[in-house]
C-alpha positions as CSV (number, residue, x, y, z in Angstrom):
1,X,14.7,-2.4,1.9
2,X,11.4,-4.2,1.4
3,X,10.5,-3.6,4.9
4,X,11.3,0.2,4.9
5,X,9.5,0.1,2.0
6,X,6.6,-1.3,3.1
7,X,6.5,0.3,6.3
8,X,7.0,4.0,4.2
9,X,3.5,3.5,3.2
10,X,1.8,4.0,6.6
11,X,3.5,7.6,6.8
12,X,2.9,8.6,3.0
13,X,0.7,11.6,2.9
14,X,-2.6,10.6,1.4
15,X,-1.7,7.1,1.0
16,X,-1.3,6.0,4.8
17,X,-4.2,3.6,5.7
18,X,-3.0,1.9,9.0
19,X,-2.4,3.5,12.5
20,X,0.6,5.2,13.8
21,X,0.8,2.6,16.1
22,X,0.3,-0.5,13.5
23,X,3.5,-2.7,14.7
24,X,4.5,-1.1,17.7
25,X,7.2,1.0,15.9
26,X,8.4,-2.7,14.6
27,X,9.1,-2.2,11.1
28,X,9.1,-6.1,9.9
29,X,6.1,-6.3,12.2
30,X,4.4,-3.2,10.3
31,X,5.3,-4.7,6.5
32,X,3.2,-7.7,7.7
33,X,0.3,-6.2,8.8
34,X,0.5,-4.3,5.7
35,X,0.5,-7.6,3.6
36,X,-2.1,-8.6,6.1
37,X,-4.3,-5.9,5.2
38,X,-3.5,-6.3,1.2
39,X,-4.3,-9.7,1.2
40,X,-7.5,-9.2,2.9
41,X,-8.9,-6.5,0.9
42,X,-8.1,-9.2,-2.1
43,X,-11.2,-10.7,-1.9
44,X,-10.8,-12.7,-4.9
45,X,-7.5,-14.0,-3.7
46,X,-5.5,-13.1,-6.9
47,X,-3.0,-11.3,-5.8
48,X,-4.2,-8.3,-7.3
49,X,-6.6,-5.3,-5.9
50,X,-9.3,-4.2,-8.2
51,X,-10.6,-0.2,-7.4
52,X,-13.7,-2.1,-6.2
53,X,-11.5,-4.3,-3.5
54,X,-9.6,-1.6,-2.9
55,X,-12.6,0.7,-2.0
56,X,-13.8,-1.8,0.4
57,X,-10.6,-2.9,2.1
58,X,-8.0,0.5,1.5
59,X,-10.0,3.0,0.9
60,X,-7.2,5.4,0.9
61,X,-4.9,3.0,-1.5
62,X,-8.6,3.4,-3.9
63,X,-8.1,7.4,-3.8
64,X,-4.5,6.9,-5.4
65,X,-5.6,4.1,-7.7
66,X,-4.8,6.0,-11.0
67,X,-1.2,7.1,-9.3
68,X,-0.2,3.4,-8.4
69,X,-1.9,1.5,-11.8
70,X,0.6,3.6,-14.1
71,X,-0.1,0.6,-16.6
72,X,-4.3,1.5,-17.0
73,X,-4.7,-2.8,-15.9
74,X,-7.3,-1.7,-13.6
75,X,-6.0,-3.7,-10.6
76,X,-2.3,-3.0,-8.0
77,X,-0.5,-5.7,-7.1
78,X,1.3,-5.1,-3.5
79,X,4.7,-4.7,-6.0
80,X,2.6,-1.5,-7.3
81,X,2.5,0.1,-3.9
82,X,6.1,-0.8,-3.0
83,X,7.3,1.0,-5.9
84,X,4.8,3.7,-5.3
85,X,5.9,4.2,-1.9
86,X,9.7,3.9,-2.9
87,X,9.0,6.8,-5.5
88,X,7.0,9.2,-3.0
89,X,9.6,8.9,0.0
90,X,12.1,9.8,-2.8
91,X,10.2,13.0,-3.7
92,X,9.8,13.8,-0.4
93,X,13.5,13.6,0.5
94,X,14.6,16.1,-2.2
């Protein structure tokens, strides 16, 4: 579940920032490069993306900031997107 949901955030409209290819079509190998990617664009290592990290490291997670930070903390955790992703690939298959 974890990795579908993971992987479900390359494809989201809006909210994909990684290549069609990214994993080869390997889902576990996508979700990594995905945590990858998070974990880089933490630049303070927290665990936590500011709209300031995310700018500079997932631009297109920084254009649904507002949508994934439902709480107004100014930051996303990696848990944020998960759910986020979960709760767009559930619109989309109504």
């Amino acid at each position: 579940m974890r990795i579908l949901i993971l992987t479900s955030l390359l494809t989201l409209p809006g909210l994909a920032f990684a290549s069609p290819q990214l994993g080869g079509g390997d889902p576990e190998q996508a979700a990594a490069q995905v945590a990858e990617k998070f974990k880089q664009a933490d630049a303070d290592q927290d665990g936590k993306l500011t709209e300031a990290e995310a700018k500079q490291g997932m631009p297109r997670i920084a254009k649904n900031f507002s949508k994934i930070d439902l709480a107004g903390n100014g930051y996303v955790t990696l848990d944020q997107l998960r759910a986020f992703a979960q709760q767009q690939a559930a619109g989309r298959s109504r």
